[in-house]
C-alpha positions as CSV (number, residue, x, y, z in Angstrom):
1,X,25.2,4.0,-13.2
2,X,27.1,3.5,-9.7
3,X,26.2,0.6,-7.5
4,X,26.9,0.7,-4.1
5,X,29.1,-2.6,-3.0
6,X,27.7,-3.4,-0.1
7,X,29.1,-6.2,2.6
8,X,28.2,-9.4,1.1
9,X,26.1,-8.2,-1.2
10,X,28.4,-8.1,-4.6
11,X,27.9,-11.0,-5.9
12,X,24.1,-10.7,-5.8
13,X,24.5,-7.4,-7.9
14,X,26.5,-9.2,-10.3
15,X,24.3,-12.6,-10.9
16,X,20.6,-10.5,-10.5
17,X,21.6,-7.5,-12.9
18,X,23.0,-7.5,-16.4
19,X,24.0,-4.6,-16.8
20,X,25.5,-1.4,-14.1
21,X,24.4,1.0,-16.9
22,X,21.1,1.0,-17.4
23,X,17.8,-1.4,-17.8
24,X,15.5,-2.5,-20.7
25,X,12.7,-0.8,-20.7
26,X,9.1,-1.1,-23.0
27,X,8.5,1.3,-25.4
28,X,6.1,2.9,-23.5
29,X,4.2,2.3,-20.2
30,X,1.3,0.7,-19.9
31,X,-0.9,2.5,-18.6
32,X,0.0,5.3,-21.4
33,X,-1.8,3.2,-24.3
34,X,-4.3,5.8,-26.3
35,X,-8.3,4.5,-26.7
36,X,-10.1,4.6,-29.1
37,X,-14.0,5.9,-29.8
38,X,-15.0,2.1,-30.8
39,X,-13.3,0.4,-28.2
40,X,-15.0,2.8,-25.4
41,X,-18.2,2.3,-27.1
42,X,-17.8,-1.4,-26.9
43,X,-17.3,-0.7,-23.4
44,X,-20.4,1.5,-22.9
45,X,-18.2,4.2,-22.4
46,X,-19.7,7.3,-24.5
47,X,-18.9,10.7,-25.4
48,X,-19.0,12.0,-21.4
49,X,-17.4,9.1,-20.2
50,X,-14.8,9.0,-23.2
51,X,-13.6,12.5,-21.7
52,X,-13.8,11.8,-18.0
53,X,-11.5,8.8,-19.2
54,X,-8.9,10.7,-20.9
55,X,-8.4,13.1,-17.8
56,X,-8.2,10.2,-15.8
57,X,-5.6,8.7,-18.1
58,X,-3.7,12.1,-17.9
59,X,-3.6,11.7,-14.3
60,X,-2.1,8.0,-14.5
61,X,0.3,9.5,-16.2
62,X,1.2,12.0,-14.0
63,X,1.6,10.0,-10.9
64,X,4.3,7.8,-12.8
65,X,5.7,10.6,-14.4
66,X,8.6,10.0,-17.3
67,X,10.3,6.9,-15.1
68,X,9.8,4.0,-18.3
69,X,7.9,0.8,-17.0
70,X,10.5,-1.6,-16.8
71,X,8.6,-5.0,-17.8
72,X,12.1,-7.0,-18.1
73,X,12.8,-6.4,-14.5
74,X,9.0,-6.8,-13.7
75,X,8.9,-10.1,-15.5
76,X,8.5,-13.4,-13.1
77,X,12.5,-14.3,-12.4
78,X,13.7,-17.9,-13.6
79,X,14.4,-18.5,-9.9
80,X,11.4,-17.8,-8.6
81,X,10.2,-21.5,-9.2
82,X,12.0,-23.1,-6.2
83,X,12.4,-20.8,-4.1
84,X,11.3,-19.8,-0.7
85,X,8.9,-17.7,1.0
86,X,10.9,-13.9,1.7
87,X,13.7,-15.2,-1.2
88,X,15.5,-12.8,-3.0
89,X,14.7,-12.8,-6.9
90,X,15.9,-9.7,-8.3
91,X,17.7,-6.9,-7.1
92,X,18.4,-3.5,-9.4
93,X,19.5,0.0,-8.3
94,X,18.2,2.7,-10.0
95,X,20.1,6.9,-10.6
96,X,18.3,8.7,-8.2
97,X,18.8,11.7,-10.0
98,X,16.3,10.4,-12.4
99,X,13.7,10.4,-9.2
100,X,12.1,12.7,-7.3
101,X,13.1,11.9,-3.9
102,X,15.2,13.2,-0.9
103,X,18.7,13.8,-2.4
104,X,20.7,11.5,-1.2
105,X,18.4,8.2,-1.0
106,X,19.6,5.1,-2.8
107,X,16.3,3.4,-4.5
108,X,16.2,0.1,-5.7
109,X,13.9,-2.1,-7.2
110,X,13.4,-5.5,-5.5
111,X,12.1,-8.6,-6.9
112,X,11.3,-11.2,-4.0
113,X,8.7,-14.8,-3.1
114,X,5.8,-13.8,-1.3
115,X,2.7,-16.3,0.0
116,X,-0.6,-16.1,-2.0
117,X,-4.2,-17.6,-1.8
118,X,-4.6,-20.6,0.1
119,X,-0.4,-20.6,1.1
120,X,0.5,-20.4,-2.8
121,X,4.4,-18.8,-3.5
122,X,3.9,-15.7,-5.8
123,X,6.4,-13.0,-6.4
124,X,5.9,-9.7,-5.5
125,X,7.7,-6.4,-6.0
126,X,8.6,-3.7,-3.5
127,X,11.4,-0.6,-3.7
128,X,13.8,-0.1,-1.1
129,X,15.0,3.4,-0.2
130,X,17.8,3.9,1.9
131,X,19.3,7.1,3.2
132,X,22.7,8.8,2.6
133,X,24.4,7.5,5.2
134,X,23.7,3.6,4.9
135,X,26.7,2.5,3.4
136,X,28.8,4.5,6.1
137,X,26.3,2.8,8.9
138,X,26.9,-0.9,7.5
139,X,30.7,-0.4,8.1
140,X,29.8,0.9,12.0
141,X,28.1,-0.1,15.0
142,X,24.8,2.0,13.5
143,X,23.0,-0.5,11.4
144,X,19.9,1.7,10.0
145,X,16.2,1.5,11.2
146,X,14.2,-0.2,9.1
147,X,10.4,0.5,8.2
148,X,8.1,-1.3,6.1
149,X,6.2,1.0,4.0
150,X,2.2,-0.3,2.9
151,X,0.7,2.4,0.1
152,X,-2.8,3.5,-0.2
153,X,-5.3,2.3,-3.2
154,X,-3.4,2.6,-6.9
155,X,-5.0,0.3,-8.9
156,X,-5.2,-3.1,-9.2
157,X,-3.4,-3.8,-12.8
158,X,0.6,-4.9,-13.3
159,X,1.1,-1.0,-14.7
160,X,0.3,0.0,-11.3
161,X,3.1,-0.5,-9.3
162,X,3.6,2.2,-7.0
163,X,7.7,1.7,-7.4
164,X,7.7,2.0,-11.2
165,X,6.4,5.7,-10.0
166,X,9.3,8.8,-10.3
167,X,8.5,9.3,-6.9
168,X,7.8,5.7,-5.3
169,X,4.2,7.2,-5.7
170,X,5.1,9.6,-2.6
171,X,2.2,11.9,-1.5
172,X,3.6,12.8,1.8
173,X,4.0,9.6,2.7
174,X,7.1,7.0,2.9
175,X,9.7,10.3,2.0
176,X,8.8,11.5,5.8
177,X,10.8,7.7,6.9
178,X,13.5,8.9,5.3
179,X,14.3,12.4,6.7
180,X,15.0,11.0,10.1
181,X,17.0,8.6,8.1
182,X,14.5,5.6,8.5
183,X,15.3,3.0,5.8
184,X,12.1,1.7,3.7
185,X,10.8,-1.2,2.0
186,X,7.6,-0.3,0.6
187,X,6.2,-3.3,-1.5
188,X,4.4,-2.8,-4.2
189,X,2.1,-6.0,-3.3
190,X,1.4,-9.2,-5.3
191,X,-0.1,-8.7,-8.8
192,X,1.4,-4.9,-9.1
193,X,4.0,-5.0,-11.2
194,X,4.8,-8.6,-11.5
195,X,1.3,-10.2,-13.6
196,X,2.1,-13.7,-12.1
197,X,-1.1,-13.6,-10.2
198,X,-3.7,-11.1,-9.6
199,X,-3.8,-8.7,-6.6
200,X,-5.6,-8.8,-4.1
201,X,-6.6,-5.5,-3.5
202,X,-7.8,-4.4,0.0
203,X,-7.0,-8.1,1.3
204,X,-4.8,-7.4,5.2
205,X,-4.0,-10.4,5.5
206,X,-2.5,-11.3,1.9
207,X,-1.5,-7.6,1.9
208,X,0.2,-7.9,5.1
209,X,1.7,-11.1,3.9
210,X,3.7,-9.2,0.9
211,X,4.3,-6.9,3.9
212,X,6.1,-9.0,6.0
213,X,8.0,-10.8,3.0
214,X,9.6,-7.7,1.8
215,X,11.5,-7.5,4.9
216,X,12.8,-10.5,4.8
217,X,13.7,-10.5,1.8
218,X,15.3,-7.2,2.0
219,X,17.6,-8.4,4.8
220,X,18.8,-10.8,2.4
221,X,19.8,-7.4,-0.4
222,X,21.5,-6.0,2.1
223,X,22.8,-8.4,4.8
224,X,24.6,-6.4,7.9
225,X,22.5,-3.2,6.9
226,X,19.9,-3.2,9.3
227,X,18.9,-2.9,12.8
228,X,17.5,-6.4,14.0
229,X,14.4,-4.3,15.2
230,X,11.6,-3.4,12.5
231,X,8.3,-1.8,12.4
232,X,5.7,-1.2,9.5
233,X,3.5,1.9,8.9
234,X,1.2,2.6,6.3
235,X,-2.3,4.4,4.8
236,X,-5.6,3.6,3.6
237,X,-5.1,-0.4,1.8
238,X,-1.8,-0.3,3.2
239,X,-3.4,0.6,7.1
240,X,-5.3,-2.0,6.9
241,X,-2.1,-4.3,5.4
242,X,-0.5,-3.4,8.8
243,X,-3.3,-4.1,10.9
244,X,-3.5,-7.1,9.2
245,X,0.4,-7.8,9.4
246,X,0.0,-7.4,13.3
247,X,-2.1,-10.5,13.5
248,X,-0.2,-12.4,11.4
249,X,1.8,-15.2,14.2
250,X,4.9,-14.5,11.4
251,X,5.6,-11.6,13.6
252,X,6.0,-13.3,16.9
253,X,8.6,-15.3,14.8
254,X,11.9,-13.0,14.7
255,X,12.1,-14.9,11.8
256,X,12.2,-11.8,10.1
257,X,14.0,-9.5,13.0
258,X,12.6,-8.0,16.1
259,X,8.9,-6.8,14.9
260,X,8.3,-3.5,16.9
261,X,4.5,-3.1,16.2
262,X,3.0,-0.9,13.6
263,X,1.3,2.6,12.5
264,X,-2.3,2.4,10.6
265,X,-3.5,5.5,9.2
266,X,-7.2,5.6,8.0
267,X,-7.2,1.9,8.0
268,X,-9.6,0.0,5.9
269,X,-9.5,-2.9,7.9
270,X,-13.0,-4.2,8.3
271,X,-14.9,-4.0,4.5
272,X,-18.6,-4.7,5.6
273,X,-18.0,-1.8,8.4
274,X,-17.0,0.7,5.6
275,X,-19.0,-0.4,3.0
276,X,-22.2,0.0,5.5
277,X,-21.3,3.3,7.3
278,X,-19.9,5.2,4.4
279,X,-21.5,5.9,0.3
280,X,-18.3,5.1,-1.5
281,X,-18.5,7.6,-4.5
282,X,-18.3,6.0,-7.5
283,X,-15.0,5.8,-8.3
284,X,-14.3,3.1,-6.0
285,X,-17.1,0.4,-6.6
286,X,-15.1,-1.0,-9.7
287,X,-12.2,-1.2,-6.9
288,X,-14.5,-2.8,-4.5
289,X,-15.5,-5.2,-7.2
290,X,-12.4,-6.2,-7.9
291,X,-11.8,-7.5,-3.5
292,X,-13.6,-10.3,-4.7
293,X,-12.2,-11.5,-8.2
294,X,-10.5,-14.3,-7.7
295,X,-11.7,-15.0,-4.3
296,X,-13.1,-18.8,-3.6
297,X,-15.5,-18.0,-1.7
298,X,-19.7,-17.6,-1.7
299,X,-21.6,-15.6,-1.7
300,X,-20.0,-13.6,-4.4
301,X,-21.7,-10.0,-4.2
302,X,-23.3,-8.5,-7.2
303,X,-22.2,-5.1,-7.4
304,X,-22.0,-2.9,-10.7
305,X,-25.1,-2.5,-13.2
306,X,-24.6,-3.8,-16.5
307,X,-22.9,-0.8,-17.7
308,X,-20.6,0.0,-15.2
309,X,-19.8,-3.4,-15.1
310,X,-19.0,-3.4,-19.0
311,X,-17.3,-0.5,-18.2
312,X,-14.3,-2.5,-16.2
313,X,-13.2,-4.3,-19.0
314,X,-10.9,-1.2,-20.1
315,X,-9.1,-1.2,-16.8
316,X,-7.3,-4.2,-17.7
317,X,-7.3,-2.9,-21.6
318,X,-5.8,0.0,-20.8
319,X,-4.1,-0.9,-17.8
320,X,-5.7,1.7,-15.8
321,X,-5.0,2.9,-12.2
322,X,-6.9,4.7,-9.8
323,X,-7.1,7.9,-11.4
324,X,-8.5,6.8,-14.8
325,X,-10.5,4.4,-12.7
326,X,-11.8,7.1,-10.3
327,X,-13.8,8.7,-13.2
328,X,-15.0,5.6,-15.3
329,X,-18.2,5.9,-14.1
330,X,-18.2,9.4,-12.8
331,X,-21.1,10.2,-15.7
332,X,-23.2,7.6,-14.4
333,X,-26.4,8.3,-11.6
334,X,-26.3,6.6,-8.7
335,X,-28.6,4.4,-9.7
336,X,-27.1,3.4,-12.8
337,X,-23.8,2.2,-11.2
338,X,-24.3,-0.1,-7.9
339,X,-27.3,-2.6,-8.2
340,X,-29.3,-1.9,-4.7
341,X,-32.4,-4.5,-4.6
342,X,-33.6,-5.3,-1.7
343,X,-32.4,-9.1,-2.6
344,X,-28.9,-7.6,-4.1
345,X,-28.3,-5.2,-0.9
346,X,-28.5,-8.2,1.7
347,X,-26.7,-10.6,-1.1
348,X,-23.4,-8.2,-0.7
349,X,-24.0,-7.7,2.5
350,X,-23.6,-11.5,3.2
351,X,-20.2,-11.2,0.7
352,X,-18.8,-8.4,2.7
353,X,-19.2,-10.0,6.2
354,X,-17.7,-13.4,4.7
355,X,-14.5,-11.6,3.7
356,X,-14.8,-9.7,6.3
357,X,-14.1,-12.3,8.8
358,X,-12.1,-14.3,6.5
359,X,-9.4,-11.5,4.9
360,X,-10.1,-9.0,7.2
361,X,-8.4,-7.3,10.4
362,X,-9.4,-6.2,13.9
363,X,-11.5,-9.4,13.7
364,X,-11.0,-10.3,17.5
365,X,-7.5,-12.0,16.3
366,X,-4.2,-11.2,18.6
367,X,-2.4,-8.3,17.9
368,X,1.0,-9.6,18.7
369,X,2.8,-6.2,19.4
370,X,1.7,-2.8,19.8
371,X,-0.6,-0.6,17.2
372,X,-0.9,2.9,16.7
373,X,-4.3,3.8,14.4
374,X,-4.8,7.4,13.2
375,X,-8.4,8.8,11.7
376,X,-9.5,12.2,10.9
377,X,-13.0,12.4,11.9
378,X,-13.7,14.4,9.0
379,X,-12.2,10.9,6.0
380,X,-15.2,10.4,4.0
381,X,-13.5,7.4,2.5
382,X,-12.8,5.7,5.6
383,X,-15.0,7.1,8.0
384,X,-14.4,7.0,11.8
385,X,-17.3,5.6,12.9
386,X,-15.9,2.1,10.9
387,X,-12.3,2.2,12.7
388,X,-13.9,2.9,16.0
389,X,-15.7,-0.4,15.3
390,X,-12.9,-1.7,14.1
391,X,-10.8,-0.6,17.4
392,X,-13.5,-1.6,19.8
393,X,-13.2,-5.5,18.0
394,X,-9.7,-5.3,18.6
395,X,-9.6,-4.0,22.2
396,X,-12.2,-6.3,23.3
397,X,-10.3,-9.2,22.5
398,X,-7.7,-7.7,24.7
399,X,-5.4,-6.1,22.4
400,X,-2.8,-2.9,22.7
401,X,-4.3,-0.6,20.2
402,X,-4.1,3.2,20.6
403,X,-6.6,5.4,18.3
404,X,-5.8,9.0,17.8
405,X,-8.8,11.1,16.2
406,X,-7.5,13.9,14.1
407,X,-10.3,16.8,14.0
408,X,-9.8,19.8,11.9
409,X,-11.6,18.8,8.5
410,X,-8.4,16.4,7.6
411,X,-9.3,14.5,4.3
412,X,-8.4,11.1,4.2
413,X,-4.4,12.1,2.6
414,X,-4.4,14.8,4.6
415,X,-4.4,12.4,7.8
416,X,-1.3,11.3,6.6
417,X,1.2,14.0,6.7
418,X,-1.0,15.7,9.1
419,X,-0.3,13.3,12.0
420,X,3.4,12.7,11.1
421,X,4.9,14.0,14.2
422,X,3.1,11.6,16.5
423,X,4.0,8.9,14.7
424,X,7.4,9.4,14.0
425,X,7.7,10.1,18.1
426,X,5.8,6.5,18.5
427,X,8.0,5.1,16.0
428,X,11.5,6.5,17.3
429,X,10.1,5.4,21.2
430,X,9.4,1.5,19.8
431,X,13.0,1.3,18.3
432,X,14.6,3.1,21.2
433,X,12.9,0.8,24.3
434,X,12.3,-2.0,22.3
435,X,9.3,-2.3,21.5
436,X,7.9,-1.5,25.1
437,X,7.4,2.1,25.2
438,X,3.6,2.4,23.4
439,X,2.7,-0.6,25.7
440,X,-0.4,1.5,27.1
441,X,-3.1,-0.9,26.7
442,X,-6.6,0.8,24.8
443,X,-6.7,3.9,24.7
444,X,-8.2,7.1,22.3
445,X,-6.8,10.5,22.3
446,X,-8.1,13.6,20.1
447,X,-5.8,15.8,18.3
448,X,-6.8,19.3,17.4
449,X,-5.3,21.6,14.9
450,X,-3.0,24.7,16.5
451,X,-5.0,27.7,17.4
452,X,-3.4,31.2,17.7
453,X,-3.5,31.9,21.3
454,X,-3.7,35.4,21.0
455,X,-4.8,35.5,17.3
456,X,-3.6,37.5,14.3
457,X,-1.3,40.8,15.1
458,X,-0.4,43.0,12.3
459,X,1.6,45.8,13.1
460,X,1.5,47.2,10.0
């Protein structure tokens, strides 16, 4: 495989990788292990629920497609010990032609210190995707715009890192960046890939922190490369990453460049507002379960009935992601997957506010530079009624925020794609004034799909 020798980058290639051919890879991935009837039924997973599983398995498999997991390069780096927050661990370049992705793009994999629980180190993972023309750029006076990339809910397991995908676990998403020739650091966040510690799923602020690390350390892969200016974007978990990464004082720093301000799109920002305005169906309760694992905090809620709650011990078997864990419990009534006593309801309601307001965004905090948010009206996962909340927190304690409302009967991917050329416009303004051009204050705006002026004409 051909590396790229980039400026001061060569002996990084040469001490982080061991070999330019190729990379050891496990036999299989994880996430493709085969079940069996007894495990499941230990698991009070029965017939129904054995071939909802299955499905979902099928699914896992397809997002990551034939691209082997690579658990050497994913394995905790000797370095990682000593070193500092937004360090450089491991750097590998991967033959795009094995991806799917816009010809053209250079893809590596990235292996870098992020900051944990309580200001703990922790490495995280992340790919960087840059386009055709970087390596002529780094040579010129056109270093390439950089854009940190935050995904949407995968899972919650080490299989589940969105850059082991063949596609960098693209649906619409971070491949828009690079048609304009955006260059992207996506993370895949603490505790995907790398099982050093557990993620932290649907956490902004510890989200936000892998965020904000993966540009740093990506500056340090590929000094010279990029422009000093940076801005993030991302969907669903990764929305509220950003929101989240927008409060963080690390981005009033320049520590880590010029931070431009960032795009959230159907941001899950504010759990007790989503969990209380919206019916989560139930393929996200064992997800929601999993927000507070690890979390040193009461009250802890008390969420999943004893079988659904049995049921979440073949995630981690199995290494499951979202799909297979979409459908776990998909045989199960209502009432036999989320506990809902009157005692239970206002005991998670007490556990939702408390990480709310402790790992939460749009919490009244600062925004330190400008914020675009995008809803459809019509996202059943996150609904609008929770970002307006979540916008009305933020604009109230005086904030730039500006909230554009998709109508049109957008699902909540669909919102994505759909509202793409606003936000690359908002994006290409930030980097060309500087990060002054979206400085509008509050404000909401309503986009509407296009409408035929003078309808259908068929001449034929």
């Amino acid at each position: 495989m051909q590396l790229t020798i980039w400026p001061n980058y060569l002996l990084v290639i040469t001490v982080l990788i061991s070999s330019s051919t190729g990379f050891q890879t496990s036999a299989g991935r994880p996430n493709d292990l085969n079940f069996t009837a007894a495990q499941a039924q230990a698991a009070s997973c029965d017939q129904a629920c054995q071939t909802n599983l299955q499905e979902g398995i099928d699914g896992d498999v397809a997002t990551f497609g034939s691209v082997p997991f690579d658990s050497s390069f994913y394995a905790t780096a000797p370095n990682f010990t000593n070193s500092q927050p937004g360090a450089l661990l491991k750097l590998q370049q991967l033959n795009e032609t094995t991806l799917d992705i816009p010809p053209g793009t250079s893809f590596f994999l990235m292996q870098y210190t992020s900051v944990g629980l309580n200001g703990s180190i922790v490495p995280a993972t992340a790919f960087v995707a840059l386009p055709f023309s970087a390596d002529i750029a780094s040579n010129q006076s056109s270093p390439i715009r950089l854009v940190a990339f935050a995904h949407g809910t995968i899972g919650y397991v080490p299989s589940c890192a969105p850059s082991s995908s063949y596609n960098g676990y693209d649906y619409f998403t971070w491949e828009i960046l690079s048609y304009p020739g955006y260059g992207v650091v996506a993370t895949d966040y603490a505790g995907l890939g790398n099982n050093y510690t557990t993620h932290k799923y649907g956490n902004p602020v510890l989200n936000g922190n892998d965020v904000y690390y993966s540009v740093v350390a990506a500056r340090e892969a590929f000094s010279g490369t990029f422009t000093n200016q940076w801005a993030a974007i991302g969907h669903s978990q990764g929305a509220g990453a950003v929101w989240g990464l927008s409060e963080n004082p690390l981005v009033a720093s320049n520590a880590s460049g010029k931070y431009l301000g960032g795009v959230a799109v159907g941001p899950s920002a504010r759990l007790y507002d989503i969990l209380t305005l919206a019916n989560p169906n139930s393929g996200y309760w064992p997800m929601v379960k999993n927000i507070f694992d690890g979390l040193p905090f009461l009250p802890q809620p008390n969420l999943l009935t004893p079988t659904a709650l049995n049921r979440t011990q073949l995630i981690s078997e199995l290494q499951l992601c979202f799909d297979a864990i979409s459908v776990l419990n998909e045989d199960l009534p209502a009432w036999g997957l989320v506990n809902s006593t009157p005692a239970i309801t206002a005991q998670n309601g007490n556990a939702y506010t408390a990480f709310q307001n402790m790992f939460g965004a749009a919490t009244g905090k600062k925004v330190y530079q400008n914020l675009l948010v995008v809803n459809s009206v019509d996202d059943q996962t996150i609904v609008v009624n929770a970002t307006l909340k979540a916008w009305n927190a933020s604009c109230s304690a005086g904030n730039s925020v500006h909230l554009s409302l998709y109508t049109g009967g957008l699902s909540h991917t669909q919102s994505f794609p759909a509202s793409s050329p606003e936000w690359l416009q908002w994006l290409d303004n930030q980097f060309t004034s500087g990060g002054t051009a979206n400085a509008t204050g509050c404000s909401i705006s309503t986009a509407t799909p296009f409408v035929s002026p003078i309808g259908i004409v068929n001449n034929g």
